[in-house]
C-alpha positions as CSV (number, residue, x, y, z in Angstrom):
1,X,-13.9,18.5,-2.7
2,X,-13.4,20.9,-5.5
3,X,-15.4,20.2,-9.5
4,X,-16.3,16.7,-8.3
5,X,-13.0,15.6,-7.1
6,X,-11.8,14.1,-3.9
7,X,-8.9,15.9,-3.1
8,X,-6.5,13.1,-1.4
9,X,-2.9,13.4,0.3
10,X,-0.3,11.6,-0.6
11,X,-0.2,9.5,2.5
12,X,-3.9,8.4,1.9
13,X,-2.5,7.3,-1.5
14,X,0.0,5.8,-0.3
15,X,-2.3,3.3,2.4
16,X,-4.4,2.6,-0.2
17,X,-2.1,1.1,-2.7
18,X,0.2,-0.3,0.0
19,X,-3.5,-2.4,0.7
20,X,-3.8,-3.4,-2.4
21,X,-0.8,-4.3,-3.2
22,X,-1.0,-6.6,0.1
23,X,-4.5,-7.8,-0.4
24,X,-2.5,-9.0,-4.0
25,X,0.2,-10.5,-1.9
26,X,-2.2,-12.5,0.5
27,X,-0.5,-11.8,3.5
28,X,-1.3,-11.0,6.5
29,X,0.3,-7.3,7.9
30,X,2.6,-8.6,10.1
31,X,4.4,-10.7,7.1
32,X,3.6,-8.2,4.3
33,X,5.6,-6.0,7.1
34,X,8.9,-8.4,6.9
35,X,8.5,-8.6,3.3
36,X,9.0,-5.0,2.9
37,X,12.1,-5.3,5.6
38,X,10.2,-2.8,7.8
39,X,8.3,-3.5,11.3
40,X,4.7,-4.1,11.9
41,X,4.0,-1.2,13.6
42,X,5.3,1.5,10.6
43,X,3.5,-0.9,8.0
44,X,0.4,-0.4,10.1
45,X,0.9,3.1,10.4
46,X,1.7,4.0,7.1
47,X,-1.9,1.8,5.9
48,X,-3.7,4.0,7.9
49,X,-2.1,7.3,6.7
50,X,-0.5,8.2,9.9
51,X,3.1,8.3,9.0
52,X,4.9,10.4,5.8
53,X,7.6,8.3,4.8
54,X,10.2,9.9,3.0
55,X,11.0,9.7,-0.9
56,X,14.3,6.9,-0.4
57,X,11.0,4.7,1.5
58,X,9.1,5.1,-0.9
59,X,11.8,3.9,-3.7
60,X,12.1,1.4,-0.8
61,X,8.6,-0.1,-0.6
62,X,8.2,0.3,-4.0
63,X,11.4,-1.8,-4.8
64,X,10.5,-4.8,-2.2
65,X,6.9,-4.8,-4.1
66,X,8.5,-5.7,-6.8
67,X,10.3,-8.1,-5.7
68,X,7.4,-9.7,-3.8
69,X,5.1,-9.7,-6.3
70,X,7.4,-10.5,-9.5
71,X,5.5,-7.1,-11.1
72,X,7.4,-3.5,-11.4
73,X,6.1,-1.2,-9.2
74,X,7.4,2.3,-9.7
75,X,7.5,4.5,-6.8
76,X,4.9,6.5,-8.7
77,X,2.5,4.3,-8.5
78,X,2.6,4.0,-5.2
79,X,1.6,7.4,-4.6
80,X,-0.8,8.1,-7.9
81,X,-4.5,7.1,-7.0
82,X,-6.4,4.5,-9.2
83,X,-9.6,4.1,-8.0
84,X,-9.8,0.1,-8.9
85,X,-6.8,-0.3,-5.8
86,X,-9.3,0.7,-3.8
87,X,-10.1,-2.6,-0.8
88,X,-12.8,-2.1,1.1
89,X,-13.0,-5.9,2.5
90,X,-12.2,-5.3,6.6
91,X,-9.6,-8.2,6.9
92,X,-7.5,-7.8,3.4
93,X,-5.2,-10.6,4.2
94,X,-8.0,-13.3,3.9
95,X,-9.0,-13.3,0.5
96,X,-12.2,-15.6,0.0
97,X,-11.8,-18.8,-2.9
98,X,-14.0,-19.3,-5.5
């Protein structure tokens, strides 16, 4: 922690805004997985920061995000921090209904 500041990796980034944008998409990380035409066991690994994908995945992810969601999400964004993408619910894929 340096002045106040969490210093995060990129990877870390990354999970957290790949959860949010699946939390968004309501789907469970199996399907979220297919979505993104990758496996279940990279999507898995990549939400818990375990894998560095490359920069042509990322453009990848970011791409099939898009598409999903009908929203443009830059490859940027998926690896700048904004603390409001933050989930902290344990089971993200089941959203609770007003």
């Amino acid at each position: 922690m340096r002045g106040g500041f969490i210093i995060r990796k990129s990877k870390e980034i990354l999970a957290i805004n790949l959860k949010y944008y699946r939390y968004l998409s309501n789907l469970s990380q199996e399907k979220f997985a297919e979505a993104l035409d990758t496996n279940l066991v990279y999507e898995n690994q990549l939400e818990k920061a375990r894998r560095n994908p490359s920069l042509d995945m990322i453009d990848k992810l970011s791409k099939h995000i898009s598409l999903l969601l009908g929203i443009n999400v830059s490859s940027q964004e998926l690896i700048s921090y904004d603390e409001k993408k933050v989930i902290k619910a344990k089971r993200i894929d089941e959203k609770k209904s007003n």
